[in-house]
VOBA-1610 file (N, C-alpha, C; in pm, whole numbers, padded with zeros to 5 digits, always signed):
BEGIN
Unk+00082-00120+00000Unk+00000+00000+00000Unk+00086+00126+00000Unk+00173+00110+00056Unk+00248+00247+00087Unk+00335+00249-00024Unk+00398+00181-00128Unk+00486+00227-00300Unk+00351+00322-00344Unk+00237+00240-00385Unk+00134+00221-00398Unk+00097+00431-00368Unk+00101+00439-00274Unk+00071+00603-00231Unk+00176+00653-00279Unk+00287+00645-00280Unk+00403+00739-00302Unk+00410+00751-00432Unk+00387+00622-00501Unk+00348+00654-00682Unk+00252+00759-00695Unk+00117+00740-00653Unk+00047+00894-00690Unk+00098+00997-00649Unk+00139+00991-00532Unk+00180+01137-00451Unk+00285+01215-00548Unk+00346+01110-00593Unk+00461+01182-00699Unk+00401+01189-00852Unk+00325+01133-00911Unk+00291+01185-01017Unk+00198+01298-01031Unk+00155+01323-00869Unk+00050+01414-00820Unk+00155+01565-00844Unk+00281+01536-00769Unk+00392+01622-00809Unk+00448+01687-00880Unk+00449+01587-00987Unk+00534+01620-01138Unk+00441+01665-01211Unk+00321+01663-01155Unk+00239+01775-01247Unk+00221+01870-01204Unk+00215+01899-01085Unk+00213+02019-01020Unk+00329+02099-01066Unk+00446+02065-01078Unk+00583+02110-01105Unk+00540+02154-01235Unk+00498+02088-01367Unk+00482+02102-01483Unk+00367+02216-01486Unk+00252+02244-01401Unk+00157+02338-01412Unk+00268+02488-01354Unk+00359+02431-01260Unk+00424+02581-01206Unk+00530+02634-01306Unk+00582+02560-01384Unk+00679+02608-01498Unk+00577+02645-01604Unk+00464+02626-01662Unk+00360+02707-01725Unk+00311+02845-01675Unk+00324+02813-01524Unk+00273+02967-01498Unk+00390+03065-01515Unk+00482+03022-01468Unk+00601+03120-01491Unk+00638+03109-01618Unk+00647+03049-01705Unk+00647+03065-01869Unk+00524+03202-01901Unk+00425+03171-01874Unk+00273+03208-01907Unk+00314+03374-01885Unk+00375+03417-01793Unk+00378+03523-01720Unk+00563+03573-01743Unk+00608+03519-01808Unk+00746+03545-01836Unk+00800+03576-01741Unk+00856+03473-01648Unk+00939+03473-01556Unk+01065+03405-01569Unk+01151+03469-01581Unk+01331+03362-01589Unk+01293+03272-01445Unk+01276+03141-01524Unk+01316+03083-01408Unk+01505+02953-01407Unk+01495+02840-01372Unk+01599+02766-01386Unk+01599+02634-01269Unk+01599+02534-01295Unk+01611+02396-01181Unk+01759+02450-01128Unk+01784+02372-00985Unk+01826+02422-00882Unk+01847+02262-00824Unk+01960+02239-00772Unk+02023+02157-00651Unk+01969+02027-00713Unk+01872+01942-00632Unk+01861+01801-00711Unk+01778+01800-00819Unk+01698+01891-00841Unk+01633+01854-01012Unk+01769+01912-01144Unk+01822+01971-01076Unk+01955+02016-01172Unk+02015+01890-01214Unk+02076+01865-01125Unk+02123+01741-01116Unk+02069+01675-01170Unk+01924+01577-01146Unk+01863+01495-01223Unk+01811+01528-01397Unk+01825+01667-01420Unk+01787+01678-01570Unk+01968+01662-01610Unk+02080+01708-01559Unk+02149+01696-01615Unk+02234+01613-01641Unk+02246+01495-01533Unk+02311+01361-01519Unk+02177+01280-01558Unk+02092+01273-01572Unk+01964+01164-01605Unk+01902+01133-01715Unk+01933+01315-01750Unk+01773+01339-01842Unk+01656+01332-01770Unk+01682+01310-01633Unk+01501+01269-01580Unk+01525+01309-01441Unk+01401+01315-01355Unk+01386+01317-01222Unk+01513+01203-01154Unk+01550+01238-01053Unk+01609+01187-00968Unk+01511+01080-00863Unk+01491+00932-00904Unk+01410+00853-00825Unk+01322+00901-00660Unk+01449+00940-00605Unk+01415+00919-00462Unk+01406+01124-00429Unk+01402+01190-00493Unk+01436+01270-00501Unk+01285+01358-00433Unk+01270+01413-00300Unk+01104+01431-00279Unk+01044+01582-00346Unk+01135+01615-00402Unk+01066+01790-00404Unk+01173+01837-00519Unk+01067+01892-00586Unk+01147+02003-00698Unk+01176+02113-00669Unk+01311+02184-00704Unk+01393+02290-00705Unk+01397+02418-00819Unk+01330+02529-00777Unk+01290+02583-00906Unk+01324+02745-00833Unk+01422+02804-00938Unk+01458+02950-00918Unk+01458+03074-00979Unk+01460+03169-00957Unk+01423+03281-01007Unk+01503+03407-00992Unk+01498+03484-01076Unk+01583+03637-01025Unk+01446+03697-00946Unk+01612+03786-00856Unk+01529+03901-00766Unk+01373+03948-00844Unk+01447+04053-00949Unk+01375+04133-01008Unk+01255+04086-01077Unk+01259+03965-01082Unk+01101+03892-01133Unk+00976+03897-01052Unk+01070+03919-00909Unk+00976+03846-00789Unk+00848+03951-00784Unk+00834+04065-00802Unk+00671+04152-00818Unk+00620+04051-00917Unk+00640+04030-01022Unk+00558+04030-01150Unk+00544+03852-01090Unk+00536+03781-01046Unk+00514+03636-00977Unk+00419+03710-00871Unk+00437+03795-00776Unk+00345+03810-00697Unk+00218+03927-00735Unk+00210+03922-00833Unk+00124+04025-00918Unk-00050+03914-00905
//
């Protein structure tokens, strides 16, 4: 039961991640992966298995137009 939850919980994730790089696309925000999703797009090509949370960054000067 419990793989079982952690499989949705994470595909529950990776879309969430994929809806938050649309909004900041949507709204032209520089953004850039950060610490272990860096890592995993750049040694993988892919998510990092065990990896619980995506890493996602931004300049200063964006930060009004995100909280707009």
């Amino acid at each position: 039961m419990r793989e079982y939850t952690i499989n949705i919980l994470r595909k529950r994730a990776i879309l969430d991640f994929f809806e938050v790089i649309n909004f900041l696309e949507k709204k032209n925000i520089r953004y850039w992966l950060d610490y272990g999703t860096l890592l995993g797009a750049a040694r993988n090509s892919d998510l990092i298995p065990w990896d619980g949370e995506f890493d996602i960054s931004i300049w200063n000067s964006d930060l009004p137009d995100l909280l707009e």
